[in-house]
Every structure is written in C-alpha cells, then in structure tokens.
PAPASE-884451 format. One record per residue (C-alpha): residue in three letters; x, y, z; residue number from 1. Coordinates in steps of 0.02 Angstrom, whole numbers. Layout:
// PAPASE-884451
   code        X        Y        Z   pos
    Ala        X        Y        Z   NUM
...
This chain:
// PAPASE-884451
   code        X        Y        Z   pos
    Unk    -1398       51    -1650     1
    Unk    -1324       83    -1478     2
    Unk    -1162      188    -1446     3
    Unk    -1064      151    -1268     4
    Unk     -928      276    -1218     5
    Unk     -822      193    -1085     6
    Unk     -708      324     -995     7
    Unk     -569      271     -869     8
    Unk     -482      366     -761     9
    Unk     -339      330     -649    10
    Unk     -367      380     -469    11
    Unk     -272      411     -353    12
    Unk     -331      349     -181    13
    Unk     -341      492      -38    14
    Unk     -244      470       98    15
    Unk     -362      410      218    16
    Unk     -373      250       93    17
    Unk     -200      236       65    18
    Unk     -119       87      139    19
    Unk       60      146      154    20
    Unk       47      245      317    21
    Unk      177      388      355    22
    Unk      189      471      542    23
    Unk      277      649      577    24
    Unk      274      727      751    25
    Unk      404      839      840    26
    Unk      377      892      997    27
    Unk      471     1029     1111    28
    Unk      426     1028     1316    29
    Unk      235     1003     1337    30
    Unk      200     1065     1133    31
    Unk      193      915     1008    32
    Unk      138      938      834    33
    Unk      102      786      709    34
    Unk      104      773      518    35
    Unk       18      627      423    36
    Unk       86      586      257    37
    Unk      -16      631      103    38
    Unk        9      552      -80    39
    Unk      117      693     -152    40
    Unk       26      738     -293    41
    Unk        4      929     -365    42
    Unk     -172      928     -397    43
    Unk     -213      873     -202    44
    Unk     -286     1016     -113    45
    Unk     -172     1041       55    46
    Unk     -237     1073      216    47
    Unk     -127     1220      314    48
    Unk       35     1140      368    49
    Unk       65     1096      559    50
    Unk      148     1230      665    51
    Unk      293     1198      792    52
    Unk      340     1342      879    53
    Unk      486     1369      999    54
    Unk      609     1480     1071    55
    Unk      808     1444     1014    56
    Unk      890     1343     1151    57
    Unk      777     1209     1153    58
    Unk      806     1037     1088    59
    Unk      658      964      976    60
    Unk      640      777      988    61
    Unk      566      703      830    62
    Unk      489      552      778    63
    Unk      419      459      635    64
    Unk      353      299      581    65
    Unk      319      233      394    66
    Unk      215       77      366    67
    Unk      172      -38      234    68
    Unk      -20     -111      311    69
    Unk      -17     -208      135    70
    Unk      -81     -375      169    71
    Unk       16     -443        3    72
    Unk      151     -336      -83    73
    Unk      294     -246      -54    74
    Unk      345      -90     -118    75
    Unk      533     -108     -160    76
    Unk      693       13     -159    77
    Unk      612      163      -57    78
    Unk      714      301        9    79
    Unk      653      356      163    80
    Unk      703      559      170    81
    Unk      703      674      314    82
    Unk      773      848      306    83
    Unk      740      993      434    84
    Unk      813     1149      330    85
    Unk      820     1327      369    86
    Unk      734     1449      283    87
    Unk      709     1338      104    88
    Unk      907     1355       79    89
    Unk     1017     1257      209    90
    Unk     1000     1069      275    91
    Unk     1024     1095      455    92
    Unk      975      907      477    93
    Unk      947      789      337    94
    Unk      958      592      330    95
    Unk      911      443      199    96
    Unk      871      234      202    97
    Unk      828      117       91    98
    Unk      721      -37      106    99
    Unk      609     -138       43   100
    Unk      446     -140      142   101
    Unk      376     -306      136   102
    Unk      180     -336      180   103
    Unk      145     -262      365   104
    Unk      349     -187      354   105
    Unk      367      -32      459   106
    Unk      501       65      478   107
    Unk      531      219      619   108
    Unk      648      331      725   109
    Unk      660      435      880   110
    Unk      781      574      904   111
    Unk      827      731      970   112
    Unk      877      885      863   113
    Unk     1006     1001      970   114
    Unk      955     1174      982   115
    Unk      912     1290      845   116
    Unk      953     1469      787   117
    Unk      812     1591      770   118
    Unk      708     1572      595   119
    Unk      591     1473      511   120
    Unk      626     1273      478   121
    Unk      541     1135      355   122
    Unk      528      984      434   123
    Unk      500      860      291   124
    Unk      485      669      280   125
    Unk      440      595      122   126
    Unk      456      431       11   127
    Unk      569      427     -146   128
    Unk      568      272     -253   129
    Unk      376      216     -206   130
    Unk      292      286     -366   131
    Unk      376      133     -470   132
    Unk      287       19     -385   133
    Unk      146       96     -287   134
    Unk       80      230     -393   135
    Unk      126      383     -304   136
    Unk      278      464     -178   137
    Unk      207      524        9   138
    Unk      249      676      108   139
    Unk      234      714      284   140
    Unk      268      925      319   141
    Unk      278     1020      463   142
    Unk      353     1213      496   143
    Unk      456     1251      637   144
    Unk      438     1416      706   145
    Unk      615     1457      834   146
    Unk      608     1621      913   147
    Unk      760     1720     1007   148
C-alpha cells in the first residue's frame, strides 16, 4: 500500500516575475533616486528604502509609471495612490485614479512638487483594488530627506 501527501501552496511571485510593473523616481538638480514596486506583502523581506536628500527651497520633480505587460488580462478598478507626507502624519501631496488596465495598459505622470519645509517625507505610490483580481496590491517607497 502506497500513501501520497500532495501539499500546495500559494505563491506569490517576486517582483522580478511579476508582470504588473510599477516605476518611482524623484529627482532634485543632478540627484535622482528610483523606487520599483514590490508585491506588498508582510512576509517579503525589504531591501533599505531609497534615499532623496535635499535642502528646503528646492522643487522635486517626480515621476512614475505603472504597467500592465500582461499579454491577456486586465486587472480591473485599480486605484492608483500617490502621497508624499510629512513626518507619517500630514499629506503634503496626495492624489488618486482609477482604471482598468487592459493587456500592455500603462499608465504614468511627470510633475514638479514646489518646495518643501525641513523634515523627513514618504514618498509612496502604490496599487489599491489589484488584489481582487491579481493576487496581490504593489508598493513603490522612497524617503525624502529636506534639510534647512
């Protein structure tokens, strides 16, 4: 008599396999830091979070592209959410869309950030609404560093 134990997990791709590609950079002067999204998952180890530093008075331009490199699919009713907030307690930039992104959808903007006060900022762009249909939400994370 022969006993077979079948175990199944659920895994959930890294993001190097991940088909739904998220972009962060921000860039002051000559300096330019980028984040790549990761699946947003607790049990992911993190690498150490990009660093933007900068002196108040400058304008930060910031960018960031989402895409979809699906072949087939779409991943329906995602909020795409980008706040810059000061010190984990005030939005000092924050902004939301929804969309559909069809098969090979992408989905981006470019803009500048006036000046900031002295302190330390989150930049944060991340997916809300793709777990339904995709398995998993994505977050791109930067800090922003503003010196006197």
């Amino acid at each position: 008599m022969f006993c077979f134990i079948v175990s199944v997990a659920r895994v959930t791709p890294r993001a190097a396999d991940d088909l739904f590609t998220m972009e962060l950079s921000a860039r002051v002067d000559a300096e330019q830091q980028t984040a790549h999204g990761q699946p947003v998952s607790p049990a992911l180890n993190r690498s150490p979070r990009a660093v933007l530093a900068t002196k108040s008075g400058t304008k930060i331009r910031i960018r960031w592209s989402i895409v979809n490199q699906e072949k087939t699919g779409i991943i329906p009713d995602v909020t795409v959410h980008l706040l810059l907030d000061h010190d984990q307690k005030d939005a000092v930039y924050e902004s939301a869309l929804v969309m559909d992104f069809a098969a090979q959808a992408r989905s981006s903007a470019d803009f500048v950030v006036a000046a900031l006060a002295p302190g330390n900022y989150v930049l944060r762009l991340e997916t809300i609404g793709a777990a339904r249909s995709h398995g998993h939400e994505h977050a791109a994370v930067m800090d922003v560093k503003v010196r006197p």
